[in-house]
C-alpha positions as CSV (number, residue, x, y, z in Angstrom):
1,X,31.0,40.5,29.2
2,X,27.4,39.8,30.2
3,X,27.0,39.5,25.9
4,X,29.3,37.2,25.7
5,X,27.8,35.1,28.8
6,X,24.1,35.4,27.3
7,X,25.3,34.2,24.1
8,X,26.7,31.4,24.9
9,X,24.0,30.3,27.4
10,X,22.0,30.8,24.4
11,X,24.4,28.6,22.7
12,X,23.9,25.4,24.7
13,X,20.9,25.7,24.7
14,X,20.1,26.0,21.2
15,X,22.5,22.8,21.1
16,X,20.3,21.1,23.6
17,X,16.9,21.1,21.8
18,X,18.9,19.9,19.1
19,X,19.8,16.9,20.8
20,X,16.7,15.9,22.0
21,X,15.3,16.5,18.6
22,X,18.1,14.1,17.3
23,X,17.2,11.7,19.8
24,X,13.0,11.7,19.2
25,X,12.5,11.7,15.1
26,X,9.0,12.5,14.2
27,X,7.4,10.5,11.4
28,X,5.7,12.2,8.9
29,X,2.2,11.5,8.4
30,X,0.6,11.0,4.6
31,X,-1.7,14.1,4.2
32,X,-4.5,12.7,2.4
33,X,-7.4,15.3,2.2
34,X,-9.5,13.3,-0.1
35,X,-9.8,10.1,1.8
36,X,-8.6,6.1,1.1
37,X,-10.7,6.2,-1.5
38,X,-7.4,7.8,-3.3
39,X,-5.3,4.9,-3.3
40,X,-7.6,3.4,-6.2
41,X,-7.4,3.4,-9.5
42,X,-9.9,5.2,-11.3
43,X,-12.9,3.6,-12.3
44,X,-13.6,1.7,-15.6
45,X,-9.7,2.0,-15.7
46,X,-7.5,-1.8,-16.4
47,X,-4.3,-1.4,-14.8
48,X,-1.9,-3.8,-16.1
49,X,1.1,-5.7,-14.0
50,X,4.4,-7.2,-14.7
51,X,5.3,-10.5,-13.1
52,X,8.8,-11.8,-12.9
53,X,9.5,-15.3,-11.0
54,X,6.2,-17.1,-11.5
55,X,4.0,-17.7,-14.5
56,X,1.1,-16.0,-13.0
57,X,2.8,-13.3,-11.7
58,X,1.3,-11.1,-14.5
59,X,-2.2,-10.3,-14.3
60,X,-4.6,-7.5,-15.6
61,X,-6.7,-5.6,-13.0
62,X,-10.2,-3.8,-13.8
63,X,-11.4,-1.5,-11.3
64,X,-15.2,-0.5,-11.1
65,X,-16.5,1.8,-8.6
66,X,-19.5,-0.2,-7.0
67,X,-20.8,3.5,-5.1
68,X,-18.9,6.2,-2.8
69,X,-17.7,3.3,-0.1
70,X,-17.4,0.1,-2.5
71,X,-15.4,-0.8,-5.3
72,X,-14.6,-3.9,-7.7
73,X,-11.9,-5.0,-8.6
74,X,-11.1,-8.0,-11.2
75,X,-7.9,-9.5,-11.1
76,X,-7.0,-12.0,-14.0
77,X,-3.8,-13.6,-14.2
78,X,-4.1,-16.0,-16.9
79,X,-5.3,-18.6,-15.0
80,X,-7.4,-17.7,-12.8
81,X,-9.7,-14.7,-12.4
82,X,-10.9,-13.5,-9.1
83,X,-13.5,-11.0,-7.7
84,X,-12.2,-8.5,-5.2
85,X,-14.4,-5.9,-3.4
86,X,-13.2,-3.6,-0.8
87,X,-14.7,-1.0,1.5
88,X,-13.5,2.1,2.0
89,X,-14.0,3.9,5.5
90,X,-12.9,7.2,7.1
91,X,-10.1,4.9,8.8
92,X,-8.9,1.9,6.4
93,X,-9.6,0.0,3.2
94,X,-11.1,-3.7,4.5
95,X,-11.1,-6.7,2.0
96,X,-14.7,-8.3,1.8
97,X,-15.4,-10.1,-1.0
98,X,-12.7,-12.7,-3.0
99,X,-13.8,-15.5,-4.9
100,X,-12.9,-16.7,-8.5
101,X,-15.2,-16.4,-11.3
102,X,-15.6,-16.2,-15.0
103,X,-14.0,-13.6,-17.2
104,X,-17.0,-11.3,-17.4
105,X,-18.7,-11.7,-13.8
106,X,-22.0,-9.8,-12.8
107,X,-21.1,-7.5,-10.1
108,X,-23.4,-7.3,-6.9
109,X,-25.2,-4.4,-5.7
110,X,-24.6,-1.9,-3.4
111,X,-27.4,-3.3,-0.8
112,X,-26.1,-7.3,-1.8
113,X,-22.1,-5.7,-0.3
114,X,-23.1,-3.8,2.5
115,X,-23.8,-6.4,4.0
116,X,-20.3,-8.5,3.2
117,X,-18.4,-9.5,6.1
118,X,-15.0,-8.1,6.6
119,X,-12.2,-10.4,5.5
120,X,-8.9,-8.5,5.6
121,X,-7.8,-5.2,6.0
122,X,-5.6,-3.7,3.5
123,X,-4.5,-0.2,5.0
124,X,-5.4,1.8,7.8
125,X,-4.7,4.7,9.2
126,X,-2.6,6.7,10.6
127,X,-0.4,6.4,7.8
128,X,2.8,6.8,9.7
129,X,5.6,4.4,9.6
130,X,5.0,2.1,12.5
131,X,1.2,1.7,11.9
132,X,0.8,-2.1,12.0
133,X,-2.6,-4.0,11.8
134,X,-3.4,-7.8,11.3
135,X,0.7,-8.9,11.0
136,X,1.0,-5.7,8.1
137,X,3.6,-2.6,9.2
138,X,3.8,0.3,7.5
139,X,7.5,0.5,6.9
140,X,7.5,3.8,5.1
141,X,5.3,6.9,3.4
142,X,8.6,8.1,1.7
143,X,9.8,5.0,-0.5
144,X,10.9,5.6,-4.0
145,X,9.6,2.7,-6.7
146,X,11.2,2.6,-10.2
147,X,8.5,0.3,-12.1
148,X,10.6,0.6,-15.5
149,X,8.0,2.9,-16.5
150,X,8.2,5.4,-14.1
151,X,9.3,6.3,-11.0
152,X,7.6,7.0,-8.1
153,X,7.9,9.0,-5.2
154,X,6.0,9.3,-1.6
155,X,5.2,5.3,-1.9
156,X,3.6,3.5,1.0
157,X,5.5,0.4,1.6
158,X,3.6,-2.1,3.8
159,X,5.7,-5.7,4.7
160,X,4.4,-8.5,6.6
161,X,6.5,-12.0,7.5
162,X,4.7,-14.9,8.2
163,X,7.6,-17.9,8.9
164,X,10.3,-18.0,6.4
165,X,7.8,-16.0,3.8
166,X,7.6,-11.7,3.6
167,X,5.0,-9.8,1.4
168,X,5.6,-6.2,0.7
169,X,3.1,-4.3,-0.9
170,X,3.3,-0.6,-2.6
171,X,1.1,1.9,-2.7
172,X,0.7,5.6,-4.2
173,X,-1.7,8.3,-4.1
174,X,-4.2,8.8,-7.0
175,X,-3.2,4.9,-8.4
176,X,-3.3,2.8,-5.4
177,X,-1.0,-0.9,-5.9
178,X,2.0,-0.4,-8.0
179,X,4.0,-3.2,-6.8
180,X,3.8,-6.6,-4.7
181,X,7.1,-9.0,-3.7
182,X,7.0,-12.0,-2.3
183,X,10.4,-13.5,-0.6
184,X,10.9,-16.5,0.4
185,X,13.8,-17.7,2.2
186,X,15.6,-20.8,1.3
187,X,18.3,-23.3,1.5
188,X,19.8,-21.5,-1.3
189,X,22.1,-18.4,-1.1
190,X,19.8,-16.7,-2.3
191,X,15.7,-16.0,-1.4
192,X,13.5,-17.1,-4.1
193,X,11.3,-13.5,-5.1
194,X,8.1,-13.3,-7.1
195,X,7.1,-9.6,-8.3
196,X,4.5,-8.0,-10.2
197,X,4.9,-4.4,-11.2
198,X,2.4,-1.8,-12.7
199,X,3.5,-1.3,-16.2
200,X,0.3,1.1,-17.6
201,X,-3.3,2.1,-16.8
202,X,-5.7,2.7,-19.6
């Protein structure tokens, strides 16, 4: 008899803790043990987009590694070609250099960027769903991207809405961007949606 009792005590109690486990979901958190400098192509490499919706939705993007915190990247889309540099930190990837220039720009020094001012962050840690920073949320480290190509798993998917206009990036270990959308909402039934998608990297 006192079996039977302990068991089922032992019972609902086992069904408690998995209540409360129900009821308080953990996030996973990205293991990164090389740092943000991951989420980068890598360098000398020209990583080449897809664009559907717009013109200059296509676009070609040259990565070169400035030194261990800074790195170059050269976006062209046909009509324009812009200079990007980011820094990379223990803690996030920040934006600090974007301006247009000519197809084969000089690239600055190491000394010349340290010294750029920070103009946007791109991604920061933790990366857990739920991490937001500067209007961006991390919406999940689990998303699956088919590019046409290939498919890819554990992608960070970032979104931010700013009016009637959303922006979701996506991100991948060992590449960095694989995708962008831009949505915007309309009259129309239905949102008008400008994507470019990673297609190769040589």
């Amino acid at each position: 008899m006192r079996h039977y009792v302990l068991v089922l005590a032992l019972a609902f109690l086992f069904a408690g803790c998995s209540e409360e486990m129900k009821d308080d979901p953990v996030h996973p958190i990205v293991q990164d043990p090389t740092s943000l400098l991951s989420f980068f192509p890598p360098d000398g490499s020209i990583a080449y987009f897809h664009g559907e919706g717009n013109e200059f939705a296509s676009f070609t993007l040259h990565t070169t590694y400035l030194d261990p915190q800074h790195i170059a990247q050269v976006e062209d889309n046909g009509g324009v070609t812009l200079l990007k540099i980011y820094r990379i930190t223990d803690s996030k990837i920040d934006l600090v250099y974007r301006e247009p220039v000519d197809s084969n720009p000089s690239l600055p020094n190491p000394t010349e960027v340290a010294a750029y001012p920070v103009l946007e962050t791109i991604l920061q840690q933790p990366l857990q769903v739920g991490t937001s920073f500067q209007g961006w949320t991390i919406q999940s480290i689990t998303a699956t991207v088919d590019t046409g190509k290939t498919v890819y798993s554990n992608v960070i998917q970032l979104t931010r809405t700013e009016d009637k206009f959303t922006t979701t990036k996506y991100f991948v270990q060992g590449i960095g961007l694989i995708r962008t959308e831009d949505t915007m909402e309309t009259d129309q039934e239905h949102p008008f949606i400008v994507t470019s998608t990673l297609q190769k990297i040589e």
